[in-house]
N, CA, C and O atoms as a Tinker XYZ file with bonds, in Angstrom:
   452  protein
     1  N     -7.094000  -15.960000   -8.469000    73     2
     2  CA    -5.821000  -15.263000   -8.652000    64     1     3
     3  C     -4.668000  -16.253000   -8.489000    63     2     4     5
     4  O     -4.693000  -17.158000   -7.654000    81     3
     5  N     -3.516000  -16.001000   -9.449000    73     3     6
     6  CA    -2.565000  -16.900000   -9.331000    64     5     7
     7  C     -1.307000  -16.870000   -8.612000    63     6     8     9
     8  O     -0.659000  -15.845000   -8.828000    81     7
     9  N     -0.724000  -17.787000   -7.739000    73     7    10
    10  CA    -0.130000  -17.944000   -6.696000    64     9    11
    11  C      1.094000  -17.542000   -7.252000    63    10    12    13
    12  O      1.989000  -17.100000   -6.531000    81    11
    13  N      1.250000  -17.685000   -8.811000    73    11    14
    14  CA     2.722000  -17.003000   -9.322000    64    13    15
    15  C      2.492000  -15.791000   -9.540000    63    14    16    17
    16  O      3.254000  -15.631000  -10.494000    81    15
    17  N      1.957000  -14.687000   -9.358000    73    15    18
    18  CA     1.428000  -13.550000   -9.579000    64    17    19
    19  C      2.969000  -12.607000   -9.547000    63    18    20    21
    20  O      3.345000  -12.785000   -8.389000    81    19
    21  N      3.661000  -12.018000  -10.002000    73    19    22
    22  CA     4.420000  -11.015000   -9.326000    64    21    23
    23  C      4.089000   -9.759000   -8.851000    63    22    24    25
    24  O      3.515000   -8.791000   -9.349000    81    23
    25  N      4.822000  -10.114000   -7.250000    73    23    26
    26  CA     4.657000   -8.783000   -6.394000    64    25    27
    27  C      5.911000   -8.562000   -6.227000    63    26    28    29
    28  O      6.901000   -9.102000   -6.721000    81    27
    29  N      5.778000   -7.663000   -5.435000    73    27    30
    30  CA     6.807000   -6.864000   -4.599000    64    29    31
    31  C      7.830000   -7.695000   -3.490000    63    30    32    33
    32  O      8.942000   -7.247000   -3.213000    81    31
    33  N      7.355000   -8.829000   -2.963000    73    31    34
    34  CA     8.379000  -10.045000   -2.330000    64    33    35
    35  C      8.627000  -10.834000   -3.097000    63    34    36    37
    36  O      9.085000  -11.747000   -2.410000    81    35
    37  N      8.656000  -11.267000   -4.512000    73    35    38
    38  CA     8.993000  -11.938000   -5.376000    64    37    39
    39  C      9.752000  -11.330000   -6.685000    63    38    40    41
    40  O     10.116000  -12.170000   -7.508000    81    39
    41  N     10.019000  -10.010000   -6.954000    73    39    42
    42  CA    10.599000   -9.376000   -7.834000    64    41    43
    43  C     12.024000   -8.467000   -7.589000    63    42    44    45
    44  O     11.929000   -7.273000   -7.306000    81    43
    45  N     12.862000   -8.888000   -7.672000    73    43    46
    46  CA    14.486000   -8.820000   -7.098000    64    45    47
    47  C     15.282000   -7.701000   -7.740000    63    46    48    49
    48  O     15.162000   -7.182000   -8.850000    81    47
    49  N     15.930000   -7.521000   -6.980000    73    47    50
    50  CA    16.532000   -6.050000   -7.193000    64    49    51
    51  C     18.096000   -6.997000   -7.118000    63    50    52    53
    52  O     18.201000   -7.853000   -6.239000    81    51
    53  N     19.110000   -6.784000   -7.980000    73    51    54
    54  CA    20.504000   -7.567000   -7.818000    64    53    55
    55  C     21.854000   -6.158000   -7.596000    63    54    56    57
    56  O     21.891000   -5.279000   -8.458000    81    55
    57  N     22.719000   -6.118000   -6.564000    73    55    58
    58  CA    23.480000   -5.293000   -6.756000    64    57    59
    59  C     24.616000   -5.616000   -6.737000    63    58    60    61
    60  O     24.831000   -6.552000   -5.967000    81    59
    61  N     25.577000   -5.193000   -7.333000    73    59    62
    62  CA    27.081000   -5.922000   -7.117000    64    61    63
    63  C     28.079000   -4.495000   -7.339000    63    62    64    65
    64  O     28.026000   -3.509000   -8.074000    81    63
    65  N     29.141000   -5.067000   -6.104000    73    63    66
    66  CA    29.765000   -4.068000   -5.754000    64    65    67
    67  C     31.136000   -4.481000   -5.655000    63    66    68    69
    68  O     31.428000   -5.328000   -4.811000    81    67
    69  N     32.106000   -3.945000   -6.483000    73    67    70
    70  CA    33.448000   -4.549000   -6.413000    64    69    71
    71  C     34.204000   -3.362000   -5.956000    63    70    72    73
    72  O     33.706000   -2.317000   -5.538000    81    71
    73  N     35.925000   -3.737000   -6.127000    73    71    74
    74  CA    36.758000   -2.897000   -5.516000    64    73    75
    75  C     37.474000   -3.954000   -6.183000    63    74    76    77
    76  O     37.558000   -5.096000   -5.732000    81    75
    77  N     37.940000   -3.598000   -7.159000    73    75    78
    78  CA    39.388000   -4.324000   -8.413000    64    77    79
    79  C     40.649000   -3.137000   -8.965000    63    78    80    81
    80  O     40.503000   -2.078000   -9.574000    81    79
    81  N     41.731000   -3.730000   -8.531000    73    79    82
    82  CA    42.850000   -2.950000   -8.573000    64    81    83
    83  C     42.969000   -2.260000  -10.245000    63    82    84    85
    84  O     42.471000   -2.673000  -11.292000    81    83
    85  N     43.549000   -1.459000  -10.065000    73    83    86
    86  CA    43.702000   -0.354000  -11.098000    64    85    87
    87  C     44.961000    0.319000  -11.573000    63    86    88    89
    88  O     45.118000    1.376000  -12.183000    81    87
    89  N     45.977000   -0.743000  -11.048000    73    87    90
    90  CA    47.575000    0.185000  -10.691000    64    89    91
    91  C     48.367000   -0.142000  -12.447000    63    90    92    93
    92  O     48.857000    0.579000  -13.317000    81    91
    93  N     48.181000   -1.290000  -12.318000    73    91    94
    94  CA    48.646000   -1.617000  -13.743000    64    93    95
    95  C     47.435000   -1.569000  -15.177000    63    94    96    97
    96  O     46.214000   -1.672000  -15.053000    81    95
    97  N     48.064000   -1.418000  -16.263000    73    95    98
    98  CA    47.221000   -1.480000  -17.634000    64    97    99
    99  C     46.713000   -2.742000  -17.912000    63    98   100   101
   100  O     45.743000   -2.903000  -18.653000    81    99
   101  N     47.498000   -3.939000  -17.187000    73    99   102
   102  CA    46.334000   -5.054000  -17.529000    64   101   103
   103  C     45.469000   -4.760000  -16.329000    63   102   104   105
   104  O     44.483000   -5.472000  -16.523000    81   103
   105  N     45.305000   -4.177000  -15.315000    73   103   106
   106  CA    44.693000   -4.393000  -14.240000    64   105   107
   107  C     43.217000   -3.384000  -14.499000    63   106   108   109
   108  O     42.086000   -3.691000  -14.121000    81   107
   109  N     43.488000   -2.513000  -15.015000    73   107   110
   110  CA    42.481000   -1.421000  -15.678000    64   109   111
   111  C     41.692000   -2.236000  -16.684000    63   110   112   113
   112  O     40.521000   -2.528000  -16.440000    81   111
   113  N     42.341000   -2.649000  -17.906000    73   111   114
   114  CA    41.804000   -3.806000  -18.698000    64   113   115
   115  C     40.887000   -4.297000  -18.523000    63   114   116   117
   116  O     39.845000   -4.204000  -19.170000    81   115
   117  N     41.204000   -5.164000  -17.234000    73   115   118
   118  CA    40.350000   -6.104000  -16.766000    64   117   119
   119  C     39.074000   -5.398000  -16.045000    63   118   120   121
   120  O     37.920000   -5.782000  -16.231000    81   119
   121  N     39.353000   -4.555000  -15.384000    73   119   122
   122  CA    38.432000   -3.849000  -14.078000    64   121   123
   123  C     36.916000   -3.100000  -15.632000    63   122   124   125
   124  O     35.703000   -3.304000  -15.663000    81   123
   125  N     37.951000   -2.161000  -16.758000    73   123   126
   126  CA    36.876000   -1.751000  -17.485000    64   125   127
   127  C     35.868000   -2.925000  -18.518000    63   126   128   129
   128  O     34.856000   -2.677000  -19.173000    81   127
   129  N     36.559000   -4.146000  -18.354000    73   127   130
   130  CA    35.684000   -5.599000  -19.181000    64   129   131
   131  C     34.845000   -5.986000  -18.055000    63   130   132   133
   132  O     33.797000   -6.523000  -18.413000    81   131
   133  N     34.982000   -5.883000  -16.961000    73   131   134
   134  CA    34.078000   -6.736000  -16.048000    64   133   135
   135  C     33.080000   -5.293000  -16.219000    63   134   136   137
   136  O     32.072000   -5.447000  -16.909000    81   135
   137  N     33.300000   -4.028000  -15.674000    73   135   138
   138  CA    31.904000   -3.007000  -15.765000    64   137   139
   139  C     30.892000   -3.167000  -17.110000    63   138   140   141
   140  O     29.663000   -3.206000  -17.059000    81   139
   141  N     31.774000   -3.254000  -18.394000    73   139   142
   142  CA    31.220000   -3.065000  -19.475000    64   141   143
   143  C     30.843000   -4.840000  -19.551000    63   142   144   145
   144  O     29.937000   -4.979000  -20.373000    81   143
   145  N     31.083000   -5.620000  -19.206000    73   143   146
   146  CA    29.813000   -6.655000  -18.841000    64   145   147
   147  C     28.499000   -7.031000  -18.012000    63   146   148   149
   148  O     27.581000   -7.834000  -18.182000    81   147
   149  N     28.821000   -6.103000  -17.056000    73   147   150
   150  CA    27.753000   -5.614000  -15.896000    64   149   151
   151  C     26.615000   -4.923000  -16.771000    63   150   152   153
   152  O     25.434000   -5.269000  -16.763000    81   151
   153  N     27.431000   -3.383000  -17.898000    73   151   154
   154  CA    26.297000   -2.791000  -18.270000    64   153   155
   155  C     26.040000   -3.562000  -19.709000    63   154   156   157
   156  O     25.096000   -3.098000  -20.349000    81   155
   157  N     26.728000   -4.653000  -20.302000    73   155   158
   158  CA    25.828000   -5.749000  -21.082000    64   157   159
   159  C     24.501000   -6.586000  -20.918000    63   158   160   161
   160  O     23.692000   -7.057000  -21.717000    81   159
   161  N     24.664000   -6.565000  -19.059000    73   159   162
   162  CA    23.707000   -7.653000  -19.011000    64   161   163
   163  C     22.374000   -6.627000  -18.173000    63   162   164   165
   164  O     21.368000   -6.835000  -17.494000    81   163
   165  N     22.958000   -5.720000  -18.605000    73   163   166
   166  CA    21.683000   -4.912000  -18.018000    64   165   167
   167  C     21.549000   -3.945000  -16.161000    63   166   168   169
   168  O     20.738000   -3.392000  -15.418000    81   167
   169  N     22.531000   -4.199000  -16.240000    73   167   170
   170  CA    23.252000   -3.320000  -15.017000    64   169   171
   171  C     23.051000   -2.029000  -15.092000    63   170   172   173
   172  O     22.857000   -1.696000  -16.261000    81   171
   173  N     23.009000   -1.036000  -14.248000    73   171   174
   174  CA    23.315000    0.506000  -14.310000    64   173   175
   175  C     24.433000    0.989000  -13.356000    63   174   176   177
   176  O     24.795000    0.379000  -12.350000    81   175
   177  N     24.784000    1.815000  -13.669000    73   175   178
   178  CA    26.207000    2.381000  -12.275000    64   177   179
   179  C     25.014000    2.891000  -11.067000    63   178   180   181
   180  O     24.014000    3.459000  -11.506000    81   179
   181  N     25.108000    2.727000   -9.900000    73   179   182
   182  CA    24.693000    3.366000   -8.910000    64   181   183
   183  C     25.281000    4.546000   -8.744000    63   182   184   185
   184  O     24.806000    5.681000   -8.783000    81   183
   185  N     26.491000    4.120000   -8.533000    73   183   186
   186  CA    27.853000    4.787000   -7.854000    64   185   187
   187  C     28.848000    3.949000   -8.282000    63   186   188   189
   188  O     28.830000    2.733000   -8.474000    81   187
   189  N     29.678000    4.723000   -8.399000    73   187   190
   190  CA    31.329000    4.313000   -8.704000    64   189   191
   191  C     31.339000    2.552000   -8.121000    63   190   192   193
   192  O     30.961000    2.191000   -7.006000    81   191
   193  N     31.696000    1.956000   -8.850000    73   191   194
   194  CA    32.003000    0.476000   -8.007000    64   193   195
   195  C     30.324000   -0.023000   -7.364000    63   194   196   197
   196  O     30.170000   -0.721000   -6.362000    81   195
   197  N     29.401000    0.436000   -8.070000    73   195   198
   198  CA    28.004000   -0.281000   -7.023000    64   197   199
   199  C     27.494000   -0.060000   -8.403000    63   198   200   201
   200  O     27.630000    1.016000   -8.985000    81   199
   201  N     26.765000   -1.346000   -9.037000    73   199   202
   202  CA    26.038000   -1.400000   -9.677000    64   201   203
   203  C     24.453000   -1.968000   -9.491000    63   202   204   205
   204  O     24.266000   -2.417000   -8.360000    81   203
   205  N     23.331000   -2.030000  -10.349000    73   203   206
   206  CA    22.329000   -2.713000   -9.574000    64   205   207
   207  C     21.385000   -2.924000  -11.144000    63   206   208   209
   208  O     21.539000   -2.235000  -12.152000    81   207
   209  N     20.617000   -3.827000  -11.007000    73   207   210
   210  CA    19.806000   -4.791000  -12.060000    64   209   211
   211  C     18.355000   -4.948000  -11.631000    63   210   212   213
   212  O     18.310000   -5.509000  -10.536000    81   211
   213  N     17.168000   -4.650000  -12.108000    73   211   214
   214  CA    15.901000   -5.138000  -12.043000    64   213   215
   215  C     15.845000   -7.004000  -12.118000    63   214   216   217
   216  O     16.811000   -7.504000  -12.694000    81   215
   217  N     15.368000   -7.442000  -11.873000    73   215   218
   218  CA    15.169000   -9.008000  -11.951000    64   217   219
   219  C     13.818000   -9.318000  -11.397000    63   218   220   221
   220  O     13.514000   -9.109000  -10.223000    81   219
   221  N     12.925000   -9.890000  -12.409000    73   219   222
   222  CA    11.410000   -9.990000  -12.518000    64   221   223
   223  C     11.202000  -11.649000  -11.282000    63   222   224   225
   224  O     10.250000  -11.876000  -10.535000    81   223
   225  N     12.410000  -12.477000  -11.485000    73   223   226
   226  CA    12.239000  -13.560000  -10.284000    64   225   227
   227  C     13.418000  -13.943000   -9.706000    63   226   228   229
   228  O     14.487000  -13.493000  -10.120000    81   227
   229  N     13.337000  -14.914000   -8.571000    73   227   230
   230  CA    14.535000  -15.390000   -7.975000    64   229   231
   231  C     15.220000  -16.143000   -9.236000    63   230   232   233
   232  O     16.435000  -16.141000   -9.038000    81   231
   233  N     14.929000  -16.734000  -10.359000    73   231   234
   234  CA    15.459000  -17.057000  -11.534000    64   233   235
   235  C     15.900000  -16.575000  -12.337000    63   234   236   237
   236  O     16.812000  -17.004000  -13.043000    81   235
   237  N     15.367000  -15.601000  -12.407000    73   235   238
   238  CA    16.364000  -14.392000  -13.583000    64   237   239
   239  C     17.432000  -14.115000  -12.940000    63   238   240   241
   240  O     18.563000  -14.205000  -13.418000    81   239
   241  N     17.070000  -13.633000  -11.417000    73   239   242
   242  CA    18.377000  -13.162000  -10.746000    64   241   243
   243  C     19.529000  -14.238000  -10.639000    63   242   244   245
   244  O     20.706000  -13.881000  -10.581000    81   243
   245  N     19.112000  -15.715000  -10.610000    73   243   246
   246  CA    20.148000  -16.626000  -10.180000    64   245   247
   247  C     20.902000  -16.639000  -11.984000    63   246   248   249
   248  O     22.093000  -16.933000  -12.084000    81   247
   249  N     20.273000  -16.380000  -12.974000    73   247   250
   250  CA    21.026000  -16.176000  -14.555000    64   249   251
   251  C     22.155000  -15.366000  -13.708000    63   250   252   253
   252  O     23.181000  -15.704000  -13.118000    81   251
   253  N     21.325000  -13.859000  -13.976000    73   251   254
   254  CA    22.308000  -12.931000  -13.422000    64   253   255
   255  C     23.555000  -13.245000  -12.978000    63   254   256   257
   256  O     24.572000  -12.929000  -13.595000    81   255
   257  N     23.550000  -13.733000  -12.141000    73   255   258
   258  CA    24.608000  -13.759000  -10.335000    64   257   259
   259  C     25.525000  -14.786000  -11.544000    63   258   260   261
   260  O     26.679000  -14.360000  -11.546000    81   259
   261  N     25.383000  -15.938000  -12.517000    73   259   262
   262  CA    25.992000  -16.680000  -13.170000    64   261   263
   263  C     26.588000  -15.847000  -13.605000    63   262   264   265
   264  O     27.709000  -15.662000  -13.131000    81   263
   265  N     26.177000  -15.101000  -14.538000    73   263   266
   266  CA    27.066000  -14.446000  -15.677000    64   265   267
   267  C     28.225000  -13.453000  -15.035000    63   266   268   269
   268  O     29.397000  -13.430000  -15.412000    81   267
   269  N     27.498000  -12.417000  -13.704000    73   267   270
   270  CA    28.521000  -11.864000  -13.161000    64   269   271
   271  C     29.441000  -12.144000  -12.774000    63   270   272   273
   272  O     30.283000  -11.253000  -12.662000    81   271
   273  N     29.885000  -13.913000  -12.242000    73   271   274
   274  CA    30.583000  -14.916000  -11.511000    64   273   275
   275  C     31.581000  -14.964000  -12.854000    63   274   276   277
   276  O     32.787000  -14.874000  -12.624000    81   275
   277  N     31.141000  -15.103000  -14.260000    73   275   278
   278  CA    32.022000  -15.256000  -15.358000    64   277   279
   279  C     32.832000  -14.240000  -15.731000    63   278   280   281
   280  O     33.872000  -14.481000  -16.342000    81   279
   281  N     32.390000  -12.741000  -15.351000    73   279   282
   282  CA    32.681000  -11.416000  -15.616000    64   281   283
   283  C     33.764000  -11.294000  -14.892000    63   282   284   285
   284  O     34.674000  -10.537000  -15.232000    81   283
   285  N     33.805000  -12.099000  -13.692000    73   283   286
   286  CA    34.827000  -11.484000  -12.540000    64   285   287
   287  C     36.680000  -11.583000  -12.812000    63   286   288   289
   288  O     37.364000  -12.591000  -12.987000    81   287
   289  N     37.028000  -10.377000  -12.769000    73   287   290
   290  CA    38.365000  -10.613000  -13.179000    64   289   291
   291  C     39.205000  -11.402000  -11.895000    63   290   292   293
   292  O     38.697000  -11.448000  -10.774000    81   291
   293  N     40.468000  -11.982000  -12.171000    73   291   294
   294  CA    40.989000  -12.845000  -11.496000    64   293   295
   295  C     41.704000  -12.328000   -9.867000    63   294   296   297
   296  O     42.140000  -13.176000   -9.089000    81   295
   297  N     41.727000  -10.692000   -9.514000    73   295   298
   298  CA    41.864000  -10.385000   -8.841000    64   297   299
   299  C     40.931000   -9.299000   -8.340000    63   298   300   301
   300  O     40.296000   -8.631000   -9.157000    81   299
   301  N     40.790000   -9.042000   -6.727000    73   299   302
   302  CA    39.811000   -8.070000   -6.464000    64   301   303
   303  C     38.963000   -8.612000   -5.979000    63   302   304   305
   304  O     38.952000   -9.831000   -5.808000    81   303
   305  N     37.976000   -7.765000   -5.616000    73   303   306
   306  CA    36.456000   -8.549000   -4.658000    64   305   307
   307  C     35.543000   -7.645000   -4.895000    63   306   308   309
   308  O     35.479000   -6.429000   -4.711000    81   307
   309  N     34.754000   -8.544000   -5.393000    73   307   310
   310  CA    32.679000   -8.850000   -6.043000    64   309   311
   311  C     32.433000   -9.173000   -5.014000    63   310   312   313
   312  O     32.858000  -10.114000   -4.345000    81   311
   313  N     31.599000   -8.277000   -4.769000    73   311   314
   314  CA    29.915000   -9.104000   -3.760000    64   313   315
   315  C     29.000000   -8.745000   -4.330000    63   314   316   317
   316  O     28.849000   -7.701000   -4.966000    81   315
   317  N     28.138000   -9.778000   -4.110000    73   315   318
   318  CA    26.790000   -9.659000   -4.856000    64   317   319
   319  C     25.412000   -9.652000   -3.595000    63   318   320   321
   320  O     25.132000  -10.359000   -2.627000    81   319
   321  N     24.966000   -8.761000   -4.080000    73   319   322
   322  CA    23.241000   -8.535000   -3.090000    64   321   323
   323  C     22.451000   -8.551000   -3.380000    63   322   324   325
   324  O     22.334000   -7.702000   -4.264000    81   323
   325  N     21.133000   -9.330000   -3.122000    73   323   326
   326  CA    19.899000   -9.453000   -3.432000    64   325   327
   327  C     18.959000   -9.101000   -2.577000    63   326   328   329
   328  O     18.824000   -9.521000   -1.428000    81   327
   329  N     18.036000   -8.008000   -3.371000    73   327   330
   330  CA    16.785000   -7.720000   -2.007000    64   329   331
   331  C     14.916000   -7.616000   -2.562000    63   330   332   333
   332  O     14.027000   -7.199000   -3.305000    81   331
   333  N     15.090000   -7.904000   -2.149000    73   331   334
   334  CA    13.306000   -7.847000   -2.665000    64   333   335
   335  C     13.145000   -6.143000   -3.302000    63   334   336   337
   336  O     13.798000   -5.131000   -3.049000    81   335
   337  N     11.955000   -6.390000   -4.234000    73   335   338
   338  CA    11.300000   -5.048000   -4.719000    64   337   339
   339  C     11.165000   -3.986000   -3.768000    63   338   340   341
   340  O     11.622000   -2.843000   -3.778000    81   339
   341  N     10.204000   -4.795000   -2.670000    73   339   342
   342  CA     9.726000   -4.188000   -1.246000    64   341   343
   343  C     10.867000   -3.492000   -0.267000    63   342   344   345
   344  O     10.772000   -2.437000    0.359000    81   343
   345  N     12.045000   -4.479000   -0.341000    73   343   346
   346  CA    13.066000   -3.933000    0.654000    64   345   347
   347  C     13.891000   -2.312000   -0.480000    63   346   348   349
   348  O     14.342000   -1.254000   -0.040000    81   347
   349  N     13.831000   -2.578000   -1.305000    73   347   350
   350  CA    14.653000   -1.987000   -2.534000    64   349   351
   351  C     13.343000   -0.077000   -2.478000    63   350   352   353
   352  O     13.784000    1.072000   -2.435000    81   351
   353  N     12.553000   -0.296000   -2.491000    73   351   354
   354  CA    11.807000    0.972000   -2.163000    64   353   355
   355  C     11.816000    1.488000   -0.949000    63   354   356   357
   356  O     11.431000    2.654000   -0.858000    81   355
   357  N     12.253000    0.768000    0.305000    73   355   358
   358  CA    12.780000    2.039000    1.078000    64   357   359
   359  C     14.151000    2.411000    1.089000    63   358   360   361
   360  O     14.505000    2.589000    2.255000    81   359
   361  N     15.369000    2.665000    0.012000    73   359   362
   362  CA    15.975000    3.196000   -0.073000    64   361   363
   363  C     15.887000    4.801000   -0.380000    63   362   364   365
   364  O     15.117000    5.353000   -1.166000    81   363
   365  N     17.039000    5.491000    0.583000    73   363   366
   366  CA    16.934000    6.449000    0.730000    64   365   367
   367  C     18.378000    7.065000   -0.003000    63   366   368   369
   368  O     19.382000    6.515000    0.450000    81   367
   369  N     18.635000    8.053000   -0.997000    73   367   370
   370  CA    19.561000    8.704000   -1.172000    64   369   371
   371  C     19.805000   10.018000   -0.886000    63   370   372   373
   372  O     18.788000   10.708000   -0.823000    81   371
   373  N     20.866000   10.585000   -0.691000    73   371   374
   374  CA    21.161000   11.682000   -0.143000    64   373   375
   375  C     22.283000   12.591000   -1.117000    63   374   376   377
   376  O     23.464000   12.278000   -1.271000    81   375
   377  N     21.673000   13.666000   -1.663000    73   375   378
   378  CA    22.479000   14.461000   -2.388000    64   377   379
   379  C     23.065000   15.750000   -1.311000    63   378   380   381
   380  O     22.281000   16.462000   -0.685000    81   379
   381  N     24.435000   15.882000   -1.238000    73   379   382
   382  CA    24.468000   16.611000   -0.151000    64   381   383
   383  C     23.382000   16.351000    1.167000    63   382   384   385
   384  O     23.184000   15.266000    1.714000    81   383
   385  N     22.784000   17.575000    1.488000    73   383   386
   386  CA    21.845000   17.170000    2.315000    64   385   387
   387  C     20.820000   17.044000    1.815000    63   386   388   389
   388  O     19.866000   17.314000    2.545000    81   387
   389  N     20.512000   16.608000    0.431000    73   387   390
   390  CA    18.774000   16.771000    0.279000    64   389   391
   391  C     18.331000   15.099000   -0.200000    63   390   392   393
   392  O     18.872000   14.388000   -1.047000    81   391
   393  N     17.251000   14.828000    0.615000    73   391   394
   394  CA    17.137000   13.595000    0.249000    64   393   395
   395  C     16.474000   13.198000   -0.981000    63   394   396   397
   396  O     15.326000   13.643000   -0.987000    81   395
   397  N     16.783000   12.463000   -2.132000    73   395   398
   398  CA    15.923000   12.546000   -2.993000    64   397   399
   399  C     15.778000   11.148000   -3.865000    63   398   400   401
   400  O     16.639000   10.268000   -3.840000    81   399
   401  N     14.786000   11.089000   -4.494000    73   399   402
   402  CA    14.323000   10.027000   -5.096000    64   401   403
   403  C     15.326000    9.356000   -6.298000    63   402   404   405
   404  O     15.555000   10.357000   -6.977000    81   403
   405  N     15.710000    8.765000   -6.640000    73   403   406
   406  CA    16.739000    8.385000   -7.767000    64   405   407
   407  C     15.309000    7.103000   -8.951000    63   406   408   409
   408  O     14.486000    6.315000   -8.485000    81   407
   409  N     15.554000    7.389000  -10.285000    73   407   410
   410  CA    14.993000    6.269000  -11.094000    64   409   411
   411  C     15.803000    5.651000  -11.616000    63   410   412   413
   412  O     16.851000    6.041000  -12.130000    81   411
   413  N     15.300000    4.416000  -11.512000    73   411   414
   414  CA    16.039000    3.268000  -12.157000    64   413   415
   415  C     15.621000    2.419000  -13.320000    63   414   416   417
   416  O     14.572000    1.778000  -13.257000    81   415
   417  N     16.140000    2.396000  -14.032000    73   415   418
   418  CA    15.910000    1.569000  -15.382000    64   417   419
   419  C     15.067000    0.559000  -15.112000    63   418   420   421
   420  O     15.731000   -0.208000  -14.413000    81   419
   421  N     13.749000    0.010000  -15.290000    73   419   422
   422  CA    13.056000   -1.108000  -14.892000    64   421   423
   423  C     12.117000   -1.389000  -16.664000    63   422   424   425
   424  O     11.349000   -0.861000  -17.468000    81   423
   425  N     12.942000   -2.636000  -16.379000    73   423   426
   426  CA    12.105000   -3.500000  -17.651000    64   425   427
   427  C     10.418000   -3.791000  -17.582000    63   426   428   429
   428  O     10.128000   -4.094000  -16.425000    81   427
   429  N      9.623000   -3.789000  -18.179000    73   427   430
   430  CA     8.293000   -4.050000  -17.640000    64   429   431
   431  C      8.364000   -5.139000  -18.035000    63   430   432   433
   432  O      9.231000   -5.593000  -18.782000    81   431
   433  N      7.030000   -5.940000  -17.361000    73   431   434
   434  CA     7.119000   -7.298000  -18.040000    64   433   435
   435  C      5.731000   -7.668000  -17.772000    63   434   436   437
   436  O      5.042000   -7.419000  -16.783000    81   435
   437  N      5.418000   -8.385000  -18.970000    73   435   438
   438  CA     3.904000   -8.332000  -19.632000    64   437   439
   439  C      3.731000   -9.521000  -18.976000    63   438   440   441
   440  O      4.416000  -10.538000  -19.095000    81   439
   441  N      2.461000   -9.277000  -18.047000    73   439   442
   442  CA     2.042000  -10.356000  -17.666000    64   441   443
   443  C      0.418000  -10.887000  -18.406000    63   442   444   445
   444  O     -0.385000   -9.955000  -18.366000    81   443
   445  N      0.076000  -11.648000  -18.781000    73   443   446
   446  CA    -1.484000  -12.272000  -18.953000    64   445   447
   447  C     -2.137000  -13.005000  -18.235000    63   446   448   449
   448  O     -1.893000  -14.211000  -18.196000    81   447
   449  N     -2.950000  -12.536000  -17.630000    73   447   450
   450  CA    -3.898000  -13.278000  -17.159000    64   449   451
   451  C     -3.226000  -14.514000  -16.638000    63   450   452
   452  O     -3.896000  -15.411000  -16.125000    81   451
C-alpha cells in the first residue's frame, strides 16, 4: 500500500472568512468580485461571509490560499483556515435547536492503484 494514499489527515478542507466594508458602491464592487471569485475557484457560501473548499492535498490547498490572496480587495480582513478531512467531520451545525448534518460539494478524485 502506498504511503501517498489519501486519507482523512491528508485531504483539506480550506475556509475563508472575511468582513469587507460595504458603505460605498466601489466598496460593494469590490466585496461582490472577491465572493464571486471564491465561488470561481470552487468555494461554497457556508454562511454569510464564511466560505469553504474541498482540497484533495496540502498542495491544492496551498494553489487555493494563492488565488484567494489575489481575490482580496484592498480593504477589510480575510482569514484563511485549514483543517484536515478528519477534523472537518466533527463539525456540528445547529438549525435553531436542531442539530443537523449539512452536505458539501466534494469533488471525487480518481485514484489508481
Amino acid at each position: 500500500m502506498s504511503e501517498n494514499r489519501i486519507n482523512a489527515y491528508h485531504v483539506m478542507w480550506l475556509f475563508v472568512f472575511f468582513d469587507l466594508p460595504v458603505m460605498t458602491k466601489k466598496d460593494r464592487k469590490a466585496a461582490t468580485q472577491f465572493r464571486k471569485a471564491l465561488e470561481k475557484d470552487g468555494f461554497s457560501m457556508m454562511q454569510f461571509s464564511v466560505y469553504v473548499r474541498h482540497c484533495p492535498s496540502k498542495e491544492n490547498m496551498d494553489v487555493h490560499i494563492k488565488r484567494v490572496q489575489l481575490a482580496i480587495p484592498d480593504t477589510g480582513l480575510v482569514s484563511v483556515l485549514s483543517v484536515t478531512d478528519k477534523q472537518f467531520s466533527n463539525i456540528r451545525n445547529f438549525y435553531g435547536k436542531v442539530d443537523k448534518k449539512v452536505q458539501f460539494a466534494v469533488v471525487q478524485q480518481l485514484e489508481l492503484f
